[in-house]
mmCIF file of the N, C-alpha and C atoms, coordinates in Angstrom:
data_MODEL
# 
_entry.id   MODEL 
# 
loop_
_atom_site.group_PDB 
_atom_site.id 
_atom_site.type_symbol 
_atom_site.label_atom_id 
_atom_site.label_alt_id 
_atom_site.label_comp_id 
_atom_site.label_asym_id 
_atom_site.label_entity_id 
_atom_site.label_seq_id 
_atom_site.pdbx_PDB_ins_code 
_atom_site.Cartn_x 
_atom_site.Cartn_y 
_atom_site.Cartn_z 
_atom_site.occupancy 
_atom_site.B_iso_or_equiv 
_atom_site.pdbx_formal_charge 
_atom_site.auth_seq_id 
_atom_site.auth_comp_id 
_atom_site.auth_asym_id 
_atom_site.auth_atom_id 
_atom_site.pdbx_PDB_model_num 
ATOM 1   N N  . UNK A 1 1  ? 140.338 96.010  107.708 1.00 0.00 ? 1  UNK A N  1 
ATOM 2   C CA . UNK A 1 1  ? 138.902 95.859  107.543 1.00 0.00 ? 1  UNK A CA 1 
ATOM 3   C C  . UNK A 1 1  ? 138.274 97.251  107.476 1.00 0.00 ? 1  UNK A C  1 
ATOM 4   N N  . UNK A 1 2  ? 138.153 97.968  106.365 1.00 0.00 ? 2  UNK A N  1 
ATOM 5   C CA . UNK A 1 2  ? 137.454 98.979  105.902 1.00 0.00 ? 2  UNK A CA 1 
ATOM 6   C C  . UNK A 1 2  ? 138.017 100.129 106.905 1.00 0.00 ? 2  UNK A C  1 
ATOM 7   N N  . UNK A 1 3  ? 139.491 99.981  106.552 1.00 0.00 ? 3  UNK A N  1 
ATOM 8   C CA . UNK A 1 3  ? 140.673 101.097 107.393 1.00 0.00 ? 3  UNK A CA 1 
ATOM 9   C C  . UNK A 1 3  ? 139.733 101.743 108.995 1.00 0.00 ? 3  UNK A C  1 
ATOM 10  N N  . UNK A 1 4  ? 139.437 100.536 109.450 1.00 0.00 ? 4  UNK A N  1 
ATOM 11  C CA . UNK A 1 4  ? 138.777 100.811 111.086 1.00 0.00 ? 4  UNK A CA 1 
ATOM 12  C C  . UNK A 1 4  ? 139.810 99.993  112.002 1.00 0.00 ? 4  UNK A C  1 
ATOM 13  N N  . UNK A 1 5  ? 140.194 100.889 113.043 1.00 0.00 ? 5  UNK A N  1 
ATOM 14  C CA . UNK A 1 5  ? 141.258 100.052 113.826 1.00 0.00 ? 5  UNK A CA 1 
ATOM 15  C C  . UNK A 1 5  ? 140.086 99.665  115.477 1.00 0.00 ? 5  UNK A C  1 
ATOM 16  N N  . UNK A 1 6  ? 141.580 99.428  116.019 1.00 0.00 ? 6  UNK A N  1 
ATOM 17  C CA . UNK A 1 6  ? 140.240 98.944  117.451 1.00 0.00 ? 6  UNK A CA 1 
ATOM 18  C C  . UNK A 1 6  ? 139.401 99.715  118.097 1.00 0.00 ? 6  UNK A C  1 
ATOM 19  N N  . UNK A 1 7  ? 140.152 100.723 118.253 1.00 0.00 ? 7  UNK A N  1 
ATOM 20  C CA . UNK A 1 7  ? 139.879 102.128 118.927 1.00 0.00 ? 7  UNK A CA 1 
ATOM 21  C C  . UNK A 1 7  ? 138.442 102.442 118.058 1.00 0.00 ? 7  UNK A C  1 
ATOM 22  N N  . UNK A 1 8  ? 137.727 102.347 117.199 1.00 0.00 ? 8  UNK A N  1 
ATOM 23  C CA . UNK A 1 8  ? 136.759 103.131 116.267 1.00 0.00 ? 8  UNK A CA 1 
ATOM 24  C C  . UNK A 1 8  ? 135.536 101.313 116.483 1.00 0.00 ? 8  UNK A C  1 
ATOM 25  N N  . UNK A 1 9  ? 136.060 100.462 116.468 1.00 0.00 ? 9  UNK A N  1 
ATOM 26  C CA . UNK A 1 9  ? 135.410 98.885  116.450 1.00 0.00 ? 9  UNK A CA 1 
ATOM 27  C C  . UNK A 1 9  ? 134.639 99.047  118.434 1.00 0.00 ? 9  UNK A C  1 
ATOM 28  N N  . UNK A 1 10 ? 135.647 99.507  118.959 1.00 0.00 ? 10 UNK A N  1 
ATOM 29  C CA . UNK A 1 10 ? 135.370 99.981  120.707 1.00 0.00 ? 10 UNK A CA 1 
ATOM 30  C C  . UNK A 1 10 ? 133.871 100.582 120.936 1.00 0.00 ? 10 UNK A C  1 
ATOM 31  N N  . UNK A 1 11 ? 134.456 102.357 120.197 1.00 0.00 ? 11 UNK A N  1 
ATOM 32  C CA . UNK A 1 11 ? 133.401 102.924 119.931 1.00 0.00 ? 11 UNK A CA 1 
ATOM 33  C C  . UNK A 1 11 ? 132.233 102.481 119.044 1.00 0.00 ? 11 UNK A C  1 
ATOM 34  N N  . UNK A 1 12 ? 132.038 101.782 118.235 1.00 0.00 ? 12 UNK A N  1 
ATOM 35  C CA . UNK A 1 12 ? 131.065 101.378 117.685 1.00 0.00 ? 12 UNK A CA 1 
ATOM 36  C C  . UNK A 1 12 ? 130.214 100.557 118.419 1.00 0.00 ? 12 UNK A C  1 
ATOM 37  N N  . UNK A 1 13 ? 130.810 99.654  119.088 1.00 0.00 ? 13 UNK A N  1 
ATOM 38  C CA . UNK A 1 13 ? 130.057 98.481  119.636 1.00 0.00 ? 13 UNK A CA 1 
ATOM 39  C C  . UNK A 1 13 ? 129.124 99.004  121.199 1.00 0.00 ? 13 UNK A C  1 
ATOM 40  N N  . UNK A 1 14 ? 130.176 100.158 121.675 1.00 0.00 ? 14 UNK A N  1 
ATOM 41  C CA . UNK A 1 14 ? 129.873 101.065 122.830 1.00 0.00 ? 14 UNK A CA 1 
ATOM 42  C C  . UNK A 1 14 ? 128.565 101.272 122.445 1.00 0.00 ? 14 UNK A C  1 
ATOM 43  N N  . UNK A 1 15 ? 128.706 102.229 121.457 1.00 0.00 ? 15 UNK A N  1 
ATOM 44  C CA . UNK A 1 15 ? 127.277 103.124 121.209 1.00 0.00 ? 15 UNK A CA 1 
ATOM 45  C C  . UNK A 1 15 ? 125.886 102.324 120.686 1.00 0.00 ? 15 UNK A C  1 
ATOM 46  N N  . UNK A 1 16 ? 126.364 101.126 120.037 1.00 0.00 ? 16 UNK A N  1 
ATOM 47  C CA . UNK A 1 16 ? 125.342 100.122 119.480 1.00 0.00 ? 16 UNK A CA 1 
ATOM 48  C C  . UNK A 1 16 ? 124.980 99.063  121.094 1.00 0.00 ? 16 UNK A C  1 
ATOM 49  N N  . UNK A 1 17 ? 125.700 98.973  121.929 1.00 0.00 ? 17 UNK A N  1 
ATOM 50  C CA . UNK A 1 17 ? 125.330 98.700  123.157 1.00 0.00 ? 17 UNK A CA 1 
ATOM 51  C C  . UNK A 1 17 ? 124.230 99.514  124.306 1.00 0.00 ? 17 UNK A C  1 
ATOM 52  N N  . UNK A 1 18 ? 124.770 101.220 123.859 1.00 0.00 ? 18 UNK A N  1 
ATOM 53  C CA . UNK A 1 18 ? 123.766 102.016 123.843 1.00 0.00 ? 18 UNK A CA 1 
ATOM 54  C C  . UNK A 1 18 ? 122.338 102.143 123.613 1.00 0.00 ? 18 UNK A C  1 
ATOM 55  N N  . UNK A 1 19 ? 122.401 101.815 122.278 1.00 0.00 ? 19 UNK A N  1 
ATOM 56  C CA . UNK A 1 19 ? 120.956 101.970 121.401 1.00 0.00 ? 19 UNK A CA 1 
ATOM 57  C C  . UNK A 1 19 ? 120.498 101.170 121.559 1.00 0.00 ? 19 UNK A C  1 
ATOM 58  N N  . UNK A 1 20 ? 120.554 99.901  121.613 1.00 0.00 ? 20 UNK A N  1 
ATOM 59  C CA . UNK A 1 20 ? 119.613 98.487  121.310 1.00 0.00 ? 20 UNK A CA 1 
ATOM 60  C C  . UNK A 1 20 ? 120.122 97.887  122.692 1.00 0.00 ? 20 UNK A C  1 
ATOM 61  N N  . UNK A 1 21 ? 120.836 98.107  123.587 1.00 0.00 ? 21 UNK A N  1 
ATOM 62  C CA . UNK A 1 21 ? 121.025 97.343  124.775 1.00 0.00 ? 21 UNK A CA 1 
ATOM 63  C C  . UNK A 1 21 ? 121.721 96.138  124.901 1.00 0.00 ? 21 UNK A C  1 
ATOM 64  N N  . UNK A 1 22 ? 122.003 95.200  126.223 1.00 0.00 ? 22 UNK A N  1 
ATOM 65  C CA . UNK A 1 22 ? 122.946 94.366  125.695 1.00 0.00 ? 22 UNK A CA 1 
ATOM 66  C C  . UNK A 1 22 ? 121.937 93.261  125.472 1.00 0.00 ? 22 UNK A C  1 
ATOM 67  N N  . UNK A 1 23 ? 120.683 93.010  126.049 1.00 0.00 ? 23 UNK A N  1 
ATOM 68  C CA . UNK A 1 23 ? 119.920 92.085  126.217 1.00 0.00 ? 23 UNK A CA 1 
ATOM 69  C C  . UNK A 1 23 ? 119.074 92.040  124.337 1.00 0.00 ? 23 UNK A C  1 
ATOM 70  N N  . UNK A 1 24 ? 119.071 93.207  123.962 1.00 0.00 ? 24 UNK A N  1 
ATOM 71  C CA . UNK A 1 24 ? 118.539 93.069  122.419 1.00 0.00 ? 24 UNK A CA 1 
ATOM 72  C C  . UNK A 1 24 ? 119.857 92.611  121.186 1.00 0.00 ? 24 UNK A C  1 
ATOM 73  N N  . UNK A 1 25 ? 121.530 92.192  122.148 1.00 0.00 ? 25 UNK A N  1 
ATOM 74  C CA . UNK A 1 25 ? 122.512 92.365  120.805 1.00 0.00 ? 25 UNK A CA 1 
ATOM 75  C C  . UNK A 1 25 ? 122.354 91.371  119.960 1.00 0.00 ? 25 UNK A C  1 
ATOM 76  N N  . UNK A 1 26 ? 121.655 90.088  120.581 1.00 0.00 ? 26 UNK A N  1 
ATOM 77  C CA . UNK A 1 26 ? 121.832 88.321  120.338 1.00 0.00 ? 26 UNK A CA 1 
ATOM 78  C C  . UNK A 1 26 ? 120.620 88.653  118.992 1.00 0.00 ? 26 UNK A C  1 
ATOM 79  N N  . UNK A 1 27 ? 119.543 89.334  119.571 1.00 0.00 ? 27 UNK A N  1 
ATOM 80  C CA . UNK A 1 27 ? 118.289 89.797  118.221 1.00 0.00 ? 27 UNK A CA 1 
ATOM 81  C C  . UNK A 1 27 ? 119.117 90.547  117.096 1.00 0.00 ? 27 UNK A C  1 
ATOM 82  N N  . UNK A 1 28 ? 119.692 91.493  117.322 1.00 0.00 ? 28 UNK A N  1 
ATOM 83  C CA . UNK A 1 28 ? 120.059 92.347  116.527 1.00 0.00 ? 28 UNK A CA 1 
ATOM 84  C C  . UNK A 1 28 ? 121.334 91.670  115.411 1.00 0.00 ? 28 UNK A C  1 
ATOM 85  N N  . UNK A 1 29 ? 122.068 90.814  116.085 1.00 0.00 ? 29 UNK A N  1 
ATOM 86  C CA . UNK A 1 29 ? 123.135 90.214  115.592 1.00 0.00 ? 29 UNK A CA 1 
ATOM 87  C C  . UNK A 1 29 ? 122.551 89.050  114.434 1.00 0.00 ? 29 UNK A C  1 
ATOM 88  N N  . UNK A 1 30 ? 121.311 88.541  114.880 1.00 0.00 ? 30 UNK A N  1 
ATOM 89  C CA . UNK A 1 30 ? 120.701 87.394  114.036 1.00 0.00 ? 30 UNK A CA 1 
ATOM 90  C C  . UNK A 1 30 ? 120.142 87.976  113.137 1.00 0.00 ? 30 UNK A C  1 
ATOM 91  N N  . UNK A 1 31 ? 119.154 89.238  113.481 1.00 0.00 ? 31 UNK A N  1 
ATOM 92  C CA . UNK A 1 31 ? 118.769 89.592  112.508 1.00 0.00 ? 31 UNK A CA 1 
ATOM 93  C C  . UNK A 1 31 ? 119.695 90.210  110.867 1.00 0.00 ? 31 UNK A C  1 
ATOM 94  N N  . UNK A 1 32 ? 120.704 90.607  111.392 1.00 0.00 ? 32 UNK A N  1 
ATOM 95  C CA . UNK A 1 32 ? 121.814 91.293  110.559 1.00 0.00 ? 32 UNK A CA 1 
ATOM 96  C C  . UNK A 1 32 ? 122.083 90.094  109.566 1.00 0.00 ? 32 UNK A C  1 
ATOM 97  N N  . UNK A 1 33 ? 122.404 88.871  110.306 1.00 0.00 ? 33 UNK A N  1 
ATOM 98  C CA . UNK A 1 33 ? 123.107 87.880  109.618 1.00 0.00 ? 33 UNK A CA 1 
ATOM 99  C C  . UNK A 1 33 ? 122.060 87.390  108.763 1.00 0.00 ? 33 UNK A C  1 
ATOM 100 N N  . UNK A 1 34 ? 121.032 87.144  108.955 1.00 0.00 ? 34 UNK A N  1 
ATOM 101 C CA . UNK A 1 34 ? 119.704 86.556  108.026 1.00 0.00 ? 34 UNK A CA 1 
ATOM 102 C C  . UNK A 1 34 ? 119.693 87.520  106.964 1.00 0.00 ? 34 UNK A C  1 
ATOM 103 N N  . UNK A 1 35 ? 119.417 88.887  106.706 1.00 0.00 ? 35 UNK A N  1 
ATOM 104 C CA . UNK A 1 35 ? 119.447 89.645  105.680 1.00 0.00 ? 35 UNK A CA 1 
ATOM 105 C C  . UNK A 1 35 ? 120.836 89.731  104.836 1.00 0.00 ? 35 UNK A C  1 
ATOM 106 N N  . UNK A 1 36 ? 121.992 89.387  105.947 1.00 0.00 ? 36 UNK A N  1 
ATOM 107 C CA . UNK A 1 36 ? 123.262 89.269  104.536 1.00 0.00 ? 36 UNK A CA 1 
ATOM 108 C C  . UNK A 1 36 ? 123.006 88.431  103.915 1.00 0.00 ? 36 UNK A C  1 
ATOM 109 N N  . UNK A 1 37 ? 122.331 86.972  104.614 1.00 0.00 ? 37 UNK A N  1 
ATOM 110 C CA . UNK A 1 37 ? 122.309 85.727  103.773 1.00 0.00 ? 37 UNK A CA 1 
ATOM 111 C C  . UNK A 1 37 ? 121.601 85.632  102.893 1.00 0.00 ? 37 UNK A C  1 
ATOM 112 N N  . UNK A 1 38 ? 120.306 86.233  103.136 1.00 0.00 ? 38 UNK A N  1 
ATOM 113 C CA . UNK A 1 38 ? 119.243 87.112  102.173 1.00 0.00 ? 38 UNK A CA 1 
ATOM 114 C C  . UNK A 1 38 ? 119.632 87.700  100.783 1.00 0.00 ? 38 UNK A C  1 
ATOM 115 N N  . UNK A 1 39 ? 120.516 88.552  101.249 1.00 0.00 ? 39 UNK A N  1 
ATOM 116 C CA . UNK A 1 39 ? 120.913 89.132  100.225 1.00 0.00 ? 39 UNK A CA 1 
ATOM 117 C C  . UNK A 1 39 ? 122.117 88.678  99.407  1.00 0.00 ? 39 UNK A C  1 
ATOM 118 N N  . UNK A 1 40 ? 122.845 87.615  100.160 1.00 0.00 ? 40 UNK A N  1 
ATOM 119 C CA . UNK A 1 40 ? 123.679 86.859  99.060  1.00 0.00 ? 40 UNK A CA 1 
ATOM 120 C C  . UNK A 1 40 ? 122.583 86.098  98.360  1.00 0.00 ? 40 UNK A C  1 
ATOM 121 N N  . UNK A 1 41 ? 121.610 85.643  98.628  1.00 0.00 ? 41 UNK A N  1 
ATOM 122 C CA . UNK A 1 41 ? 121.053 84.362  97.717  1.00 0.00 ? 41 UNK A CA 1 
ATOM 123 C C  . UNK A 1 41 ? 120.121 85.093  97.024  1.00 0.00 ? 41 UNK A C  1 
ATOM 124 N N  . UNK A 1 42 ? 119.886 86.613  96.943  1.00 0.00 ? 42 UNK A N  1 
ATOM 125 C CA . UNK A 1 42 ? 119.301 87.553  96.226  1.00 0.00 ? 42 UNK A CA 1 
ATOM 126 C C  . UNK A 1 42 ? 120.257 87.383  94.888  1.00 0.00 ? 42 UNK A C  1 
ATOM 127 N N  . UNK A 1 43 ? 121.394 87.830  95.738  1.00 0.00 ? 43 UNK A N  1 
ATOM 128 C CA . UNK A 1 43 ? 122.899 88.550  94.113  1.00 0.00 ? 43 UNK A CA 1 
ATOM 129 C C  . UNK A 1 43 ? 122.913 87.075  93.136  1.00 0.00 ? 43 UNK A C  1 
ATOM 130 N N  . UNK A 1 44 ? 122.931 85.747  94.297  1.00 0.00 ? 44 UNK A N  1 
ATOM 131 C CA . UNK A 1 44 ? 122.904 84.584  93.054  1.00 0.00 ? 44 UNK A CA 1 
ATOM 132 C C  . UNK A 1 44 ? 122.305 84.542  92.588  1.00 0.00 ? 44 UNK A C  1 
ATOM 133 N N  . UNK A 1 45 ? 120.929 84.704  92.466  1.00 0.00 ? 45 UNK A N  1 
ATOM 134 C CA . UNK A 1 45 ? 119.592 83.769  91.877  1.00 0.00 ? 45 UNK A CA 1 
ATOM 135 C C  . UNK A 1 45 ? 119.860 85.198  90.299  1.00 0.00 ? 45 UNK A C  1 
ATOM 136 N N  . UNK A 1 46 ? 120.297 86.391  90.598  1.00 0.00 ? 46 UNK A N  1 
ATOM 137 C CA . UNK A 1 46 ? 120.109 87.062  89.645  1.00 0.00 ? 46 UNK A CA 1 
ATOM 138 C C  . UNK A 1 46 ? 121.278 86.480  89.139  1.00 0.00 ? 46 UNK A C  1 
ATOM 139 N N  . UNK A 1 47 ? 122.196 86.754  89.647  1.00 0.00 ? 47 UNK A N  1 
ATOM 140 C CA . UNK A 1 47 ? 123.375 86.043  88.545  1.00 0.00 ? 47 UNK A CA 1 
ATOM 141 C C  . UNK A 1 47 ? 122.794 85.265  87.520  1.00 0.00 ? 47 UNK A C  1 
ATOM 142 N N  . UNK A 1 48 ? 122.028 84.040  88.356  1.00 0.00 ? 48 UNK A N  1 
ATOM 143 C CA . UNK A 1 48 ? 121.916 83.411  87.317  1.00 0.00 ? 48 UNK A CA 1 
ATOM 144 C C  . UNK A 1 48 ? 120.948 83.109  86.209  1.00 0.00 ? 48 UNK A C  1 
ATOM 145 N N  . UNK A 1 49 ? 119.976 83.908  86.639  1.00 0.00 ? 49 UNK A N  1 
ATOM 146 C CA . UNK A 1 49 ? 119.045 84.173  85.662  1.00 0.00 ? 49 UNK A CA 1 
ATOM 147 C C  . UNK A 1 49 ? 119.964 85.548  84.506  1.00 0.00 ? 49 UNK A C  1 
ATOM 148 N N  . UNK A 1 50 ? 120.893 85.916  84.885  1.00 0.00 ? 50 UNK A N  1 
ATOM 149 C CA . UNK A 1 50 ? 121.332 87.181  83.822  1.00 0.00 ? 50 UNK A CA 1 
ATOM 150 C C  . UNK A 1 50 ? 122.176 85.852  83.203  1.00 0.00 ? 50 UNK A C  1 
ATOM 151 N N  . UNK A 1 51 ? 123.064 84.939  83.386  1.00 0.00 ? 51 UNK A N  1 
ATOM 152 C CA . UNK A 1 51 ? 123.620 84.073  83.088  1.00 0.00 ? 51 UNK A CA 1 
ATOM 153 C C  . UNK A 1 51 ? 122.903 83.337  82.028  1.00 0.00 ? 51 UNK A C  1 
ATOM 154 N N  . UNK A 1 52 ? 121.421 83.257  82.273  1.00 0.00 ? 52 UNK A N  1 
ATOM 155 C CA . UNK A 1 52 ? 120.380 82.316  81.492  1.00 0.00 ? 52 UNK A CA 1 
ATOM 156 C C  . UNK A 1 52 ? 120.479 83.027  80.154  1.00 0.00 ? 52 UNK A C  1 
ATOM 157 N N  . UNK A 1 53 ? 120.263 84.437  80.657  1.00 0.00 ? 53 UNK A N  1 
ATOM 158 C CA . UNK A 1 53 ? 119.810 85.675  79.358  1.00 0.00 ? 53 UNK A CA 1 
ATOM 159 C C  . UNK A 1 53 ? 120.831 85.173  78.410  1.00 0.00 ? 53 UNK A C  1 
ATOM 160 N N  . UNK A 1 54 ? 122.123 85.319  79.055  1.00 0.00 ? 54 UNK A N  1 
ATOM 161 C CA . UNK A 1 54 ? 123.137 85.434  78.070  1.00 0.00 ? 54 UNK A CA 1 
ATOM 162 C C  . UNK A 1 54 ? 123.886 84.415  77.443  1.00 0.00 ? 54 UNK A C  1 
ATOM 163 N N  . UNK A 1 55 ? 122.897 83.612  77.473  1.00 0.00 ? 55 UNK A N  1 
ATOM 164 C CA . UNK A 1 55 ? 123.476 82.051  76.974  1.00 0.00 ? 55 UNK A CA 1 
ATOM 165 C C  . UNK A 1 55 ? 122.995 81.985  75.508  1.00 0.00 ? 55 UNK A C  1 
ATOM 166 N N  . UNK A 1 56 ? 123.947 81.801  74.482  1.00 0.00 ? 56 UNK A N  1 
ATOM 167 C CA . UNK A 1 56 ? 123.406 81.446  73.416  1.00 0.00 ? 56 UNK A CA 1 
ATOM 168 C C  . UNK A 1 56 ? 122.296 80.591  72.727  1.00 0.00 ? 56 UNK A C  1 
ATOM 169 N N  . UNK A 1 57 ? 121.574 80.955  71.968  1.00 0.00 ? 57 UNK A N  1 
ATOM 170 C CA . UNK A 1 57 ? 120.511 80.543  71.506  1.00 0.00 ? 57 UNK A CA 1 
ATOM 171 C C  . UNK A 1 57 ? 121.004 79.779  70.434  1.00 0.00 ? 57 UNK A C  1 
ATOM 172 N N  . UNK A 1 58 ? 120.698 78.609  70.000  1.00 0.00 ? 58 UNK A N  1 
ATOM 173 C CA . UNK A 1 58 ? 120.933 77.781  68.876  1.00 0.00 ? 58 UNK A CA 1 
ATOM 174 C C  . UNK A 1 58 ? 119.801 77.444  68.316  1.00 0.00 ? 58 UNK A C  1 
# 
């Protein structure tokens, strides 16, 4: 997973435990996940309007 082993996943979560605390991770974690989902249903909707573009005209 993006050549990160445990040791570097440790430290990450350490320091993000740091910054935002443990009581803000449950906010921080939801919020993350709403904007990926966001942004997958961003990449489709263009798909498919570029999909529309490129559909032959008869």
């Amino acid at each position: 997973m993006f050549g990160l082993g445990t040791q570097e996943l440790l430290i990450i979560l350490a320091l993000v435990m740091v910054v935002f605390g443990a009581g803000k991770l449950p906010q921080v974690g939801t919020a993350l996940g709403k904007g990926i989902r966001n942004f997958k249903a961003g990449v489709s909707d263009a798909g498919e309007e570029i999909d529309k573009l490129e559909e032959p005209r008869a």
